[in-house]
PDB file as gemmi writes it, atoms N, CA and C in Angstrom:
CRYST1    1.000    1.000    1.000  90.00  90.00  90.00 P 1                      
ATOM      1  N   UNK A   1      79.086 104.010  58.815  1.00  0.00           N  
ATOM      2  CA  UNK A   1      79.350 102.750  58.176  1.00  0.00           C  
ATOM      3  C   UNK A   1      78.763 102.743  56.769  1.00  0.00           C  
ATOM      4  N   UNK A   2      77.403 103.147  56.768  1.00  0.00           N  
ATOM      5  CA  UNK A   2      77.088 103.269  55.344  1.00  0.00           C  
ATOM      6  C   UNK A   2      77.700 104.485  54.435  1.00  0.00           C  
ATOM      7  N   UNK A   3      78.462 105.366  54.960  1.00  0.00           N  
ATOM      8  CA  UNK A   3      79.001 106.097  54.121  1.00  0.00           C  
ATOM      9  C   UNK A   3      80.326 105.206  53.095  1.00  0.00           C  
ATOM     10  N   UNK A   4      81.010 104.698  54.652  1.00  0.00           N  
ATOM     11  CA  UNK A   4      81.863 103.823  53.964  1.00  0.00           C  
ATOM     12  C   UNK A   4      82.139 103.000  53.067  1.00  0.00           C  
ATOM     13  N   UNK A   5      80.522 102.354  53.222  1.00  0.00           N  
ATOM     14  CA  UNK A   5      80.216 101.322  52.728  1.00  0.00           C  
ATOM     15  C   UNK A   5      79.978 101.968  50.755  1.00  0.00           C  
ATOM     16  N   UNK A   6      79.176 103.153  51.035  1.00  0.00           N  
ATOM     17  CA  UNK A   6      79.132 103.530  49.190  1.00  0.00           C  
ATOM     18  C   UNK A   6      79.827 104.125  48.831  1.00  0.00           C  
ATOM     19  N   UNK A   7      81.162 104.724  49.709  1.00  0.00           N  
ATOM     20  CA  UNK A   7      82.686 105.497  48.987  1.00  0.00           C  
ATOM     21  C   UNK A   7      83.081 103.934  48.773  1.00  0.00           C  
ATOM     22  N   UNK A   8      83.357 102.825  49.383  1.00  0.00           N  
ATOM     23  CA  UNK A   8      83.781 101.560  48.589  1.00  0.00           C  
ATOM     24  C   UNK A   8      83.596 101.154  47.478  1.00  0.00           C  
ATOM     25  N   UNK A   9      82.283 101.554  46.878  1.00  0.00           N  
ATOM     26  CA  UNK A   9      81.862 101.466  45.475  1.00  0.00           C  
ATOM     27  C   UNK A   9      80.896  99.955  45.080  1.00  0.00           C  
ATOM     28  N   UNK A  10      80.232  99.854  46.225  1.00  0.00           N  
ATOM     29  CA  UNK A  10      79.170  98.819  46.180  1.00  0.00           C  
ATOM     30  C   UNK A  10      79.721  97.504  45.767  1.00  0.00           C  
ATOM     31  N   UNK A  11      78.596  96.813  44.922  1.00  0.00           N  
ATOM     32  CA  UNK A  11      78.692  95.592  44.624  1.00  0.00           C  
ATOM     33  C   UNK A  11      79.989  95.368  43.694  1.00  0.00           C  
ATOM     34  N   UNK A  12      80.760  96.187  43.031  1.00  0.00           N  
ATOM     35  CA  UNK A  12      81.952  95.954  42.287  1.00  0.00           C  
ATOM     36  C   UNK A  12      83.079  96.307  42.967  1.00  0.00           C  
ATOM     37  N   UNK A  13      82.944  96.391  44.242  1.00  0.00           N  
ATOM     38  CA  UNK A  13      84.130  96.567  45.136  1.00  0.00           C  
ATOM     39  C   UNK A  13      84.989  95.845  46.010  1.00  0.00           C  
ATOM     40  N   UNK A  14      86.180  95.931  45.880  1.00  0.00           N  
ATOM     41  CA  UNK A  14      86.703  95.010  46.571  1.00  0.00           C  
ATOM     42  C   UNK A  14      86.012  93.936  48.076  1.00  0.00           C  
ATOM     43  N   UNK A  15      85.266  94.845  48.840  1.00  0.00           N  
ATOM     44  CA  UNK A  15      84.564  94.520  49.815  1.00  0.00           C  
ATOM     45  C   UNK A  15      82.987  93.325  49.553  1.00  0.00           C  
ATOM     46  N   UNK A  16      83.126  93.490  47.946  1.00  0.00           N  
ATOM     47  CA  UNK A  16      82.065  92.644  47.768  1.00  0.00           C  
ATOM     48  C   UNK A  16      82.322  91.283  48.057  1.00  0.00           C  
ATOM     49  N   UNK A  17      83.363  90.546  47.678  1.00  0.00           N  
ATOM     50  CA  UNK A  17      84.311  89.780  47.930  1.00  0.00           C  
ATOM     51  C   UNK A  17      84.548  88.675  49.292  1.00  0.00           C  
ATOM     52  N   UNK A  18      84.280  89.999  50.107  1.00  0.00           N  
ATOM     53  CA  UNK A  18      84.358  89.898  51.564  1.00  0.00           C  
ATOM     54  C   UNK A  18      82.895  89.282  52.271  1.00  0.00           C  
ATOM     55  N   UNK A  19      81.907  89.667  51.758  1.00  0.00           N  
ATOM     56  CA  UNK A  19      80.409  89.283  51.959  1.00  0.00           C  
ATOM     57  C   UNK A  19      79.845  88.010  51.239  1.00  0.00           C  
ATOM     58  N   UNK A  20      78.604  87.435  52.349  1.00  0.00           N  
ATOM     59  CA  UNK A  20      77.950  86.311  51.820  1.00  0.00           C  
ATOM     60  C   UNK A  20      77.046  86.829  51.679  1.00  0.00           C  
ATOM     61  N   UNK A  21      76.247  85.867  50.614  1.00  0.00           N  
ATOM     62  CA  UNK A  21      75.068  86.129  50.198  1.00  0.00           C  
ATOM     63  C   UNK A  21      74.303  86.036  51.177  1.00  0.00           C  
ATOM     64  N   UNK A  22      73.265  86.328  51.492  1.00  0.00           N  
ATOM     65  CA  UNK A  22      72.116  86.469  52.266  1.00  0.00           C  
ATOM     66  C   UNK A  22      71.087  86.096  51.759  1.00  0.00           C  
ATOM     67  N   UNK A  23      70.375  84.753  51.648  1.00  0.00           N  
ATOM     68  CA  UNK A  23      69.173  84.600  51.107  1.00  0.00           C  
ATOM     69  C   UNK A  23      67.682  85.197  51.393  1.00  0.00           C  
ATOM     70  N   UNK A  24      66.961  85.761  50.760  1.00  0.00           N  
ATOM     71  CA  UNK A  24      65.890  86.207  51.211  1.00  0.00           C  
ATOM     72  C   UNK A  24      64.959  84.846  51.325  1.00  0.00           C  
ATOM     73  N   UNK A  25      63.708  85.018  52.422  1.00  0.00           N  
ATOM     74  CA  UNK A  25      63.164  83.985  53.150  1.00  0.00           C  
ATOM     75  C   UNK A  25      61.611  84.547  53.211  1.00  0.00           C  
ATOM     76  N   UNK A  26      60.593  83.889  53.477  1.00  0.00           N  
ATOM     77  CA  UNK A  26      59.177  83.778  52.816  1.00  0.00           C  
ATOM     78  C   UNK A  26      59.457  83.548  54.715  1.00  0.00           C  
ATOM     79  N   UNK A  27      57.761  84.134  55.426  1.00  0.00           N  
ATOM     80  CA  UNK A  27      57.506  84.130  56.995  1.00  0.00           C  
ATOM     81  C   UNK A  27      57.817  82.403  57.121  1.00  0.00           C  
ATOM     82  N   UNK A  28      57.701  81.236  56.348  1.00  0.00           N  
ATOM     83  CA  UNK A  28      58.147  80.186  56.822  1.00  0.00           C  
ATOM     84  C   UNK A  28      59.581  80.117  57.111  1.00  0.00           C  
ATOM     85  N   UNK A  29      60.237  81.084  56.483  1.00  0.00           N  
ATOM     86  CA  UNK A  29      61.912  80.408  56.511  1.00  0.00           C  
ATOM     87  C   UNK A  29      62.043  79.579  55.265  1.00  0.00           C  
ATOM     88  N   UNK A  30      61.173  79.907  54.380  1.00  0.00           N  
ATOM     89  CA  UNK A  30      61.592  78.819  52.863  1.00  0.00           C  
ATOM     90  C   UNK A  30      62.479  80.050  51.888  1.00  0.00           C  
ATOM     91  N   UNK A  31      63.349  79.753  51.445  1.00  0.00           N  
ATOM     92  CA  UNK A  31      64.277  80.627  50.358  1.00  0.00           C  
ATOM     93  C   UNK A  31      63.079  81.291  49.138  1.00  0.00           C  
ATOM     94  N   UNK A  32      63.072  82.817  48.957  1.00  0.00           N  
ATOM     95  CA  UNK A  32      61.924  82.823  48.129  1.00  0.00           C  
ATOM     96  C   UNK A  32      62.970  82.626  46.511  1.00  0.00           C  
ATOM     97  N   UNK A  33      62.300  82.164  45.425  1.00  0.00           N  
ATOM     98  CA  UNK A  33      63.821  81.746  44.330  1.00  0.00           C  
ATOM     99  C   UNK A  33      63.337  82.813  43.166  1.00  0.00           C  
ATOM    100  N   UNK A  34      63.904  82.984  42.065  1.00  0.00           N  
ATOM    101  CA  UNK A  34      63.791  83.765  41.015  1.00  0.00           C  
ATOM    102  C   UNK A  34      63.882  85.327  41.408  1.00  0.00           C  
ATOM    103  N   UNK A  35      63.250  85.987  40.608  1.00  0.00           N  
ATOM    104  CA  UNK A  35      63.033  87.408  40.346  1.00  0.00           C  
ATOM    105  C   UNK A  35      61.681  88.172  42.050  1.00  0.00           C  
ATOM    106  N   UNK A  36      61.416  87.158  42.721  1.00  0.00           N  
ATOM    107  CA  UNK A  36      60.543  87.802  43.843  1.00  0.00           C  
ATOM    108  C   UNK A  36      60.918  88.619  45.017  1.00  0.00           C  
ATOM    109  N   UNK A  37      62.126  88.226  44.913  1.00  0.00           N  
ATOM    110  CA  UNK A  37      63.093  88.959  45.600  1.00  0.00           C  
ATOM    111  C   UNK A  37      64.262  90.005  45.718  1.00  0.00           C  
ATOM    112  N   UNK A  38      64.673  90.723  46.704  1.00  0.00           N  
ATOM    113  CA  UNK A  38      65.618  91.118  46.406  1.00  0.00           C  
ATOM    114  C   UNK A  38      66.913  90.506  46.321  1.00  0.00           C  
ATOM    115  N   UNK A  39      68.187  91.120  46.385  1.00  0.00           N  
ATOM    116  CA  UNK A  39      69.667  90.417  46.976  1.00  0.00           C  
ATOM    117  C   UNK A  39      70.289  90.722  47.907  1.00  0.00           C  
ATOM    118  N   UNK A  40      70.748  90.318  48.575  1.00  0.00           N  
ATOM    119  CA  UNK A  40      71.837  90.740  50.039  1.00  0.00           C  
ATOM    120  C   UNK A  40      72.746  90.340  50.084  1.00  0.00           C  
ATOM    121  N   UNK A  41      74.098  90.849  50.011  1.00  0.00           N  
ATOM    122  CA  UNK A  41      75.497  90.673  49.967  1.00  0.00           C  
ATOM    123  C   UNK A  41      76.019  91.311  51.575  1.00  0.00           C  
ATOM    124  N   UNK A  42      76.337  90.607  52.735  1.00  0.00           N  
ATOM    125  CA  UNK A  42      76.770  91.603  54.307  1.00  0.00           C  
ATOM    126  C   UNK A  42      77.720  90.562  54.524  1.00  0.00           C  
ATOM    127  N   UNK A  43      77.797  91.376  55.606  1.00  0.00           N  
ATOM    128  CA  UNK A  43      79.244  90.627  56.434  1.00  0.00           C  
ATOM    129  C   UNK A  43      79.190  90.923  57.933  1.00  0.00           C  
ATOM    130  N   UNK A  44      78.891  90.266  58.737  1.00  0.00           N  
ATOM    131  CA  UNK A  44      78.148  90.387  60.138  1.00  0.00           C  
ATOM    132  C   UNK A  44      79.670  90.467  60.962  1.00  0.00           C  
ATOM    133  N   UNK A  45      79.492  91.007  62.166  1.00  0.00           N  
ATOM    134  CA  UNK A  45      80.716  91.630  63.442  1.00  0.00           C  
ATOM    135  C   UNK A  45      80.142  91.705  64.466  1.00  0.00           C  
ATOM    136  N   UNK A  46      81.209  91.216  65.373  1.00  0.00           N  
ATOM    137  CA  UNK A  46      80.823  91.400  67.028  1.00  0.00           C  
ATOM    138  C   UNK A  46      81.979  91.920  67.572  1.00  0.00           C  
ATOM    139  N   UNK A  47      81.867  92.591  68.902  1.00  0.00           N  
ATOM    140  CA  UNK A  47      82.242  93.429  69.456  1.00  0.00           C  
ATOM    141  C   UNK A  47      82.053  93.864  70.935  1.00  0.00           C  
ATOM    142  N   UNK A  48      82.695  92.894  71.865  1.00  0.00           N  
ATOM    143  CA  UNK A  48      82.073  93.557  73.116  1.00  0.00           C  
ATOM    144  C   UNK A  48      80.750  93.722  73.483  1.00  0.00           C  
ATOM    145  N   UNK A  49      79.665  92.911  73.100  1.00  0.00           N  
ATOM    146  CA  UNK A  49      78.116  92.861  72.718  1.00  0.00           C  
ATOM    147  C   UNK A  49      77.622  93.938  72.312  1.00  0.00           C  
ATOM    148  N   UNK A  50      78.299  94.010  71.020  1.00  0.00           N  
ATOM    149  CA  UNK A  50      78.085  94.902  69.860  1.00  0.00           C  
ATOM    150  C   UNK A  50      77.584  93.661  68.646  1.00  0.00           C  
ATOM    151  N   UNK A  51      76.688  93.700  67.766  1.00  0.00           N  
ATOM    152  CA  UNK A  51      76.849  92.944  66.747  1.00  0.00           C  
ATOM    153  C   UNK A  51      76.048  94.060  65.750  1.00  0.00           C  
ATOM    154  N   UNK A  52      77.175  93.356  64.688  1.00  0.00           N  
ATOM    155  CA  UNK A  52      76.840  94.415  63.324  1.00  0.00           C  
ATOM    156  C   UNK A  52      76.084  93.523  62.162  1.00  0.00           C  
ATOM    157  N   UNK A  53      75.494  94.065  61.194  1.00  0.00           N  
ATOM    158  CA  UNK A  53      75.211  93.545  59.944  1.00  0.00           C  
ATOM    159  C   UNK A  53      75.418  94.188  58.948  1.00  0.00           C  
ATOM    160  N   UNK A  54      76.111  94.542  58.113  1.00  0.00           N  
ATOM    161  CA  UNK A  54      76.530  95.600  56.861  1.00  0.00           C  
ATOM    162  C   UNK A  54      76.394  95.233  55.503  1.00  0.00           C  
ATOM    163  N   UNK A  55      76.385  95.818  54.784  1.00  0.00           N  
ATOM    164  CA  UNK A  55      76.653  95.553  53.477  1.00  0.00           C  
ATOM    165  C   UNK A  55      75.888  95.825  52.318  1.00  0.00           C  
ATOM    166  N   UNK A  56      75.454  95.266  50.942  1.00  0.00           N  
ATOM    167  CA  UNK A  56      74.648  95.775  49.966  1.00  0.00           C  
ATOM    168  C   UNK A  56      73.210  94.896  49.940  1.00  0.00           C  
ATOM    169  N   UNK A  57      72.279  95.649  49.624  1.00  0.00           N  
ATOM    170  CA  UNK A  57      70.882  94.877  49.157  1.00  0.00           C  
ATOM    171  C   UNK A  57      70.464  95.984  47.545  1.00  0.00           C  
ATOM    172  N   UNK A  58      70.554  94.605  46.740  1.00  0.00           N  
ATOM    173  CA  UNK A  58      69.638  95.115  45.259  1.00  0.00           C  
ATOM    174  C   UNK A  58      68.063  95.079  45.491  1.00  0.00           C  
ATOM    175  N   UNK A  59      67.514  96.125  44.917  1.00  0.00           N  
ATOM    176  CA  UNK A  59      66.037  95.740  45.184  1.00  0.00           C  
ATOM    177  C   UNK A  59      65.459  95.078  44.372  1.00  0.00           C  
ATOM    178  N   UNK A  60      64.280  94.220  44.511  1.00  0.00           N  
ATOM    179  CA  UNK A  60      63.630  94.008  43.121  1.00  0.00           C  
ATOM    180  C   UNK A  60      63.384  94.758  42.379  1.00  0.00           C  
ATOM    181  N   UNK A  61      62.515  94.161  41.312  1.00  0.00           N  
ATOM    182  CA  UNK A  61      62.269  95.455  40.426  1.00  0.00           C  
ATOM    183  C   UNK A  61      63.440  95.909  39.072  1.00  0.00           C  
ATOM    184  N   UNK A  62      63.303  96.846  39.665  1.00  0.00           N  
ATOM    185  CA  UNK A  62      64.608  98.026  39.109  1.00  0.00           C  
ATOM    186  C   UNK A  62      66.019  97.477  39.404  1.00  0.00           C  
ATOM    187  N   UNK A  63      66.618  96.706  40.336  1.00  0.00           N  
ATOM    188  CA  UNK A  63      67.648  96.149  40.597  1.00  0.00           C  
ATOM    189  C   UNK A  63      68.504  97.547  40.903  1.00  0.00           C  
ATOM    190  N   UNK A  64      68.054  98.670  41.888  1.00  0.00           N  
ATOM    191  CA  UNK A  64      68.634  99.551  42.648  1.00  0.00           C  
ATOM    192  C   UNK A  64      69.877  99.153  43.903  1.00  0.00           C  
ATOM    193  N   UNK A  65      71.043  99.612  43.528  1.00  0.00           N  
ATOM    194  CA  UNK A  65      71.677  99.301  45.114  1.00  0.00           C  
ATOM    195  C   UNK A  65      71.836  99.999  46.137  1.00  0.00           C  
ATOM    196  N   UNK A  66      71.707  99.698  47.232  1.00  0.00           N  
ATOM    197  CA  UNK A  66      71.676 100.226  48.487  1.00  0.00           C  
ATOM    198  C   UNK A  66      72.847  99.724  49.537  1.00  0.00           C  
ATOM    199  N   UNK A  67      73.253 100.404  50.118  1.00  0.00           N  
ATOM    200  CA  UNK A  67      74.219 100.122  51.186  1.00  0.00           C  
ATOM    201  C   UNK A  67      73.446 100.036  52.427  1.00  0.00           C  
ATOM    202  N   UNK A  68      73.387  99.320  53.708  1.00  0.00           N  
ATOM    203  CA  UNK A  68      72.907  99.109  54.726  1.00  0.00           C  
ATOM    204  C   UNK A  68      73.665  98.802  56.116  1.00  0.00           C  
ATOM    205  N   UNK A  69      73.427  99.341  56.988  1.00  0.00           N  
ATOM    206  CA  UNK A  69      74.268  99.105  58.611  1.00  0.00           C  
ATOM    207  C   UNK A  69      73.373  98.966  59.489  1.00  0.00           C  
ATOM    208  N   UNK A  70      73.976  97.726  60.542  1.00  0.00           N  
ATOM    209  CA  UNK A  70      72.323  97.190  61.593  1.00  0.00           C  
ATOM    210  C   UNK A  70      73.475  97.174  62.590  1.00  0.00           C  
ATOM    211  N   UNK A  71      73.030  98.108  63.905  1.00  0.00           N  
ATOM    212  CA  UNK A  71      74.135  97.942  64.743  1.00  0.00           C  
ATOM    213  C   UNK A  71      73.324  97.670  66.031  1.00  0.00           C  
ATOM    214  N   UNK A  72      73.666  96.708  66.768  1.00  0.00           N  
ATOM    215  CA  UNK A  72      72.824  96.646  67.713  1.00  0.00           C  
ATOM    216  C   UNK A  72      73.616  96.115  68.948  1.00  0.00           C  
ATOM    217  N   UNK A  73      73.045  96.387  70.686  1.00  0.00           N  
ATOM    218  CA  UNK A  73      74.132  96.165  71.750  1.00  0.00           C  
ATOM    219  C   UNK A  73      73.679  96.549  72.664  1.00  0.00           C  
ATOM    220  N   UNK A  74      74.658  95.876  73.919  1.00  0.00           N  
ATOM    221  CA  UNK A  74      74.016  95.426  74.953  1.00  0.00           C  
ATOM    222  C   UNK A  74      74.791  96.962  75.882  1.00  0.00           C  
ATOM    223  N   UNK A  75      73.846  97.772  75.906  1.00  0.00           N  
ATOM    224  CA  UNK A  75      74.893  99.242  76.625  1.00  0.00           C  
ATOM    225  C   UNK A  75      74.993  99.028  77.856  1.00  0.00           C  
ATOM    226  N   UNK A  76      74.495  98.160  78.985  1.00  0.00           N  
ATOM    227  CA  UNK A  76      74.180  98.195  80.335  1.00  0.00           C  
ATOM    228  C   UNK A  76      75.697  97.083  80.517  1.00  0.00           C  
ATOM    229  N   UNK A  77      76.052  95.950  79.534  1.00  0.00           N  
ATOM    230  CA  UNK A  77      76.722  95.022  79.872  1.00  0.00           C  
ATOM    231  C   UNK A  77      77.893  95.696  79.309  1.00  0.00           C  
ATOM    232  N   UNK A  78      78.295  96.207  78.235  1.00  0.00           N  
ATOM    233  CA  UNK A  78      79.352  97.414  77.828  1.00  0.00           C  
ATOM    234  C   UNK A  78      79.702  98.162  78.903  1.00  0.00           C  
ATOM    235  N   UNK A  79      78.625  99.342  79.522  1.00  0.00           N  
ATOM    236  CA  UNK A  79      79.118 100.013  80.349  1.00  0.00           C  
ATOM    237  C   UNK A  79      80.438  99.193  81.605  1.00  0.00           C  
ATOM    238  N   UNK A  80      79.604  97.889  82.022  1.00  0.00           N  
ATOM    239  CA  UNK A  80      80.284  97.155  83.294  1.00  0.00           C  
ATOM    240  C   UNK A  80      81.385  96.866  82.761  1.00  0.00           C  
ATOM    241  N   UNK A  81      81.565  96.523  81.291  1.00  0.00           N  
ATOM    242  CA  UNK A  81      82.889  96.561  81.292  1.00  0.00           C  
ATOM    243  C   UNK A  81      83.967  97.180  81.254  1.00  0.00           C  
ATOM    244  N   UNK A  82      83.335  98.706  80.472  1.00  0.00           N  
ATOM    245  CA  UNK A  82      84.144 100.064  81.090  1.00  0.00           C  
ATOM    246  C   UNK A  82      84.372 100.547  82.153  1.00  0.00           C  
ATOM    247  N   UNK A  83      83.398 100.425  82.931  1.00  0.00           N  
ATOM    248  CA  UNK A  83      83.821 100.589  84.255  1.00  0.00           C  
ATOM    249  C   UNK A  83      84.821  99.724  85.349  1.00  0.00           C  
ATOM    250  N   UNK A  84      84.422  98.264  84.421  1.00  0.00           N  
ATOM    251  CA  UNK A  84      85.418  97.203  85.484  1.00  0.00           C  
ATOM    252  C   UNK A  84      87.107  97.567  84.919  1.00  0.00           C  
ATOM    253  N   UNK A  85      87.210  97.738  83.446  1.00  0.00           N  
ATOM    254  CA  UNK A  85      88.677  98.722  83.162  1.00  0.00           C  
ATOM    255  C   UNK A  85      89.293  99.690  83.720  1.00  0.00           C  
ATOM    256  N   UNK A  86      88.171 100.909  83.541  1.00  0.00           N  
ATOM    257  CA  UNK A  86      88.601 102.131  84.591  1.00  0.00           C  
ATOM    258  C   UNK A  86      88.673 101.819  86.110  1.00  0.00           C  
ATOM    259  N   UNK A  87      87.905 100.760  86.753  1.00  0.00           N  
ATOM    260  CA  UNK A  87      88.429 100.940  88.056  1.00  0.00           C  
ATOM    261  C   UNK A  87      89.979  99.965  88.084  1.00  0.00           C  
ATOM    262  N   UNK A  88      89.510  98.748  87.132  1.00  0.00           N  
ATOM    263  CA  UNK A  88      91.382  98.158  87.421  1.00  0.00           C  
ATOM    264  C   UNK A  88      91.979  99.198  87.129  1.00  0.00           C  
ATOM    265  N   UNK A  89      92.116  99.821  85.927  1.00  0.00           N  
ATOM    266  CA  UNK A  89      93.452 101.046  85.663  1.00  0.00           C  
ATOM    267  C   UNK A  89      93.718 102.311  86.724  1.00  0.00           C  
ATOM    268  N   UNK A  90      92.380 102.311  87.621  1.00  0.00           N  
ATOM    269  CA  UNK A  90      92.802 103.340  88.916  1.00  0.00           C  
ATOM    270  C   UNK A  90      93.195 102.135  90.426  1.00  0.00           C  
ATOM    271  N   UNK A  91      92.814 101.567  90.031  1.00  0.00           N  
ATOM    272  CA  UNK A  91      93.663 100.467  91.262  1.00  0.00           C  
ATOM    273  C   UNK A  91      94.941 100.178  90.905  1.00  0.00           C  
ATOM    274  N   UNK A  92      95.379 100.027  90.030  1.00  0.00           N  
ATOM    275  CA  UNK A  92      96.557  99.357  89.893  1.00  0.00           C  
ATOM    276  C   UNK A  92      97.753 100.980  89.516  1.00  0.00           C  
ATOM    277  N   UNK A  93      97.116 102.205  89.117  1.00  0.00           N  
ATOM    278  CA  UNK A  93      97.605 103.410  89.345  1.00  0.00           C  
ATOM    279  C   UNK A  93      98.362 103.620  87.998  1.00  0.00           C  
ATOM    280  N   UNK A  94      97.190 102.945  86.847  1.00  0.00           N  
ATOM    281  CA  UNK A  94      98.337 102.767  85.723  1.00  0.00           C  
ATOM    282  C   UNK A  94      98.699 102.053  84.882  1.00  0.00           C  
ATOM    283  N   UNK A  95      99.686 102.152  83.903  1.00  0.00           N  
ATOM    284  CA  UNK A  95     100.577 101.386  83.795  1.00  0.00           C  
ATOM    285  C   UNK A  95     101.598 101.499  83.366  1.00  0.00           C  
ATOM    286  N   UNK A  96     101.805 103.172  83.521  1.00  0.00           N  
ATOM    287  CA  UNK A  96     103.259 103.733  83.408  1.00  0.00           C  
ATOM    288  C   UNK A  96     103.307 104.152  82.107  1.00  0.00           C  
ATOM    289  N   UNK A  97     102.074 103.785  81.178  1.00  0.00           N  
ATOM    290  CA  UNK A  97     102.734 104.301  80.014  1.00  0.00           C  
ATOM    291  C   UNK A  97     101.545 105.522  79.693  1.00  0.00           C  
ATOM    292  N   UNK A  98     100.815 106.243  80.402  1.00  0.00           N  
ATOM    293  CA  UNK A  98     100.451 107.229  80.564  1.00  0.00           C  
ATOM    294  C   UNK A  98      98.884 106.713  79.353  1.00  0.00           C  
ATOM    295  N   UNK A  99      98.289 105.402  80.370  1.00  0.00           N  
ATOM    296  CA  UNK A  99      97.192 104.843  79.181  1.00  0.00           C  
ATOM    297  C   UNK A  99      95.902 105.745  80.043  1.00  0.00           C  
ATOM    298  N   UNK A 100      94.899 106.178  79.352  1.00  0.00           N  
ATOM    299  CA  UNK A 100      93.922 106.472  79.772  1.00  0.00           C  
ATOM    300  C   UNK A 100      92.294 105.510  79.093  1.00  0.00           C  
ATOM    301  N   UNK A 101      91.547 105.878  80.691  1.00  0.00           N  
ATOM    302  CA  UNK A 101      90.441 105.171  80.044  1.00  0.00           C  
ATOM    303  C   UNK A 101      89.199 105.890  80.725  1.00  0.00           C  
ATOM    304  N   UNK A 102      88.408 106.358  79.349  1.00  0.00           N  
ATOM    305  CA  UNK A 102      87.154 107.261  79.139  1.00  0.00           C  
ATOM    306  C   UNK A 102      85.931 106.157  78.968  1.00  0.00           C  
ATOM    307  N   UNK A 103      85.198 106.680  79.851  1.00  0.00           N  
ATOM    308  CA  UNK A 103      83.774 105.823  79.328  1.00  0.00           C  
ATOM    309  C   UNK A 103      82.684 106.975  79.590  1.00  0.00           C  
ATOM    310  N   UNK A 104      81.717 107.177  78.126  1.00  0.00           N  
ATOM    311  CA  UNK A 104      80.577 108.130  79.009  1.00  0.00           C  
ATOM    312  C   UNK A 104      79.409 107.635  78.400  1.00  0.00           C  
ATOM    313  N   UNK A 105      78.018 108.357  78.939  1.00  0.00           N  
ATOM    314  CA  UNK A 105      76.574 108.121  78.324  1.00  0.00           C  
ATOM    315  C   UNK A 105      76.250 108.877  77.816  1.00  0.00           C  
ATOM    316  N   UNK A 106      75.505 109.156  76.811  1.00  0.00           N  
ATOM    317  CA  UNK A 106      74.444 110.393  75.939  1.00  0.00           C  
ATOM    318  C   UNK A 106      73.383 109.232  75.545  1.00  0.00           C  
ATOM    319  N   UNK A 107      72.559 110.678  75.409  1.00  0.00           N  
ATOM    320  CA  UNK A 107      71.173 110.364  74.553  1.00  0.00           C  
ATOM    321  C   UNK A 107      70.898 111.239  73.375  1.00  0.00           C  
ATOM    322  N   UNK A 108      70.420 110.495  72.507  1.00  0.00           N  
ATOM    323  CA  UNK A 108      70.105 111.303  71.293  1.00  0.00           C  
ATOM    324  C   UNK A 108      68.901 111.796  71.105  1.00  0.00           C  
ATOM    325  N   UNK A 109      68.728 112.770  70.440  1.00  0.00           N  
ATOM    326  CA  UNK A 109      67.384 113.320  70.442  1.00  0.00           C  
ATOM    327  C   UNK A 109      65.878 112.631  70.201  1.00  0.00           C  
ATOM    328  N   UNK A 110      66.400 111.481  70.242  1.00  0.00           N  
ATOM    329  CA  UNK A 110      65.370 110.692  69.536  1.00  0.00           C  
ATOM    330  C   UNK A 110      64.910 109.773  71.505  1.00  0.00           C  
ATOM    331  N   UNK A 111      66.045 110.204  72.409  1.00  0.00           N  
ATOM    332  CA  UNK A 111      65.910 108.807  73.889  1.00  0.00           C  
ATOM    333  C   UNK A 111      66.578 108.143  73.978  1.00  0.00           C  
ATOM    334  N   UNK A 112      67.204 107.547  72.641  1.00  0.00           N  
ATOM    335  CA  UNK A 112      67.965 106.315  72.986  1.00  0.00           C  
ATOM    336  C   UNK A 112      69.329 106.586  73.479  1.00  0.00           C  
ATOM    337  N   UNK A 113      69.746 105.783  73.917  1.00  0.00           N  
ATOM    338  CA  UNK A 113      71.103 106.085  74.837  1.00  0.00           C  
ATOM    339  C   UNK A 113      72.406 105.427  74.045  1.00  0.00           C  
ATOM    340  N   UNK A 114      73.414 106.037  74.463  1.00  0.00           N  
ATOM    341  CA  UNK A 114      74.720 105.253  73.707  1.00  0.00           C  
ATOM    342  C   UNK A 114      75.227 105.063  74.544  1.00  0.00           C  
ATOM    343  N   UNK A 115      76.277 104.420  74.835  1.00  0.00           N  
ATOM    344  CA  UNK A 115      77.824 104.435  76.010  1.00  0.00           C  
ATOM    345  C   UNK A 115      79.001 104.076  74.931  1.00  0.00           C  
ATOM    346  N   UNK A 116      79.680 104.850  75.048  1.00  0.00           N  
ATOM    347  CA  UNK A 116      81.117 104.731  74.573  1.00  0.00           C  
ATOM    348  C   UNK A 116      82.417 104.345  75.467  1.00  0.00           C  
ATOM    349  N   UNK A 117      83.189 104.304  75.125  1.00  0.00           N  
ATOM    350  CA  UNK A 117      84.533 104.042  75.886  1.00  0.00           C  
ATOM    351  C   UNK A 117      85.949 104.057  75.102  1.00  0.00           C  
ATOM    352  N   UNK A 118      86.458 104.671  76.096  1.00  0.00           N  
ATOM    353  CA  UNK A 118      87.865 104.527  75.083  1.00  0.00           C  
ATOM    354  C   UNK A 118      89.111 103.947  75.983  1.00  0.00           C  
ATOM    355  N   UNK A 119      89.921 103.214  75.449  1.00  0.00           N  
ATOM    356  CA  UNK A 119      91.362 103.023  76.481  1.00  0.00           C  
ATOM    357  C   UNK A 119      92.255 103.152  75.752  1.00  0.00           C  
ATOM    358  N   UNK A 120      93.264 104.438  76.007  1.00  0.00           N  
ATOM    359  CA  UNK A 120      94.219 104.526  74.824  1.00  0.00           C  
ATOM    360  C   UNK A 120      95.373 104.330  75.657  1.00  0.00           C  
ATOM    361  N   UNK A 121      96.669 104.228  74.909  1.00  0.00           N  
ATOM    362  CA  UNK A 121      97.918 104.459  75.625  1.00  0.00           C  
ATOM    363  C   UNK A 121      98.845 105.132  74.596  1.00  0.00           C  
TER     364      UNK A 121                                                      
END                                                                             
């Protein structure tokens, strides 16, 4: 996603467009104002209890840009739903149009686990 995000061409890109500002916030939750902060331009997504956060942050300072992706999800409640697919599509034997449906687990070197799934036809 963040590759995507800086072949788009950052803050002068069509996708900028697409994003709200993001105010930066002081531990109360008060807007911090002027130059103390950085900027955040994202555009948040959900997905099957998937939720995303994407997009650009300028830093202070130097006013550097950065592209950023926050992906976060519920793999235990995902899986049930891959599995409640794959077993309807083997109960019902189908649907004639030769659809398949993949669901698996890995871990990355780091522990954490993924689950994927696919249903194509």
């Amino acid at each position: 996603m963040v590759k995507a995000l800086v072949r788009a061409g950052g803050a002068g890109s069509e996708l900028h467009g697409l994003m709200k500002e993001i105010p930066a916030l002081d531990y109360h939750g008060n807007k911090i104002e002027g130059g103390q902060a950085h900027q955040v331009r994202a555009k948040t997504g959900t997905l099957n209890f998937v939720s995303t956060l994407a997009g650009y942050v300028t830093t202070r300072g130097g006013g550097r840009p950065l592209a950023f992706a926050i992906f976060t999800g519920d793999l235990e409640r995902r899986a049930k739903i891959a599995a409640r697919i794959a077993n309807d599509h083997r109960v019902r034997g189908g649907d004639g149009h030769g659809g398949r449906v993949g669901c698996s687990t890995s871990s990355s070197p780091g522990g954490r686990s993924f689950m994927t799934s696919e249903l194509t036809y």
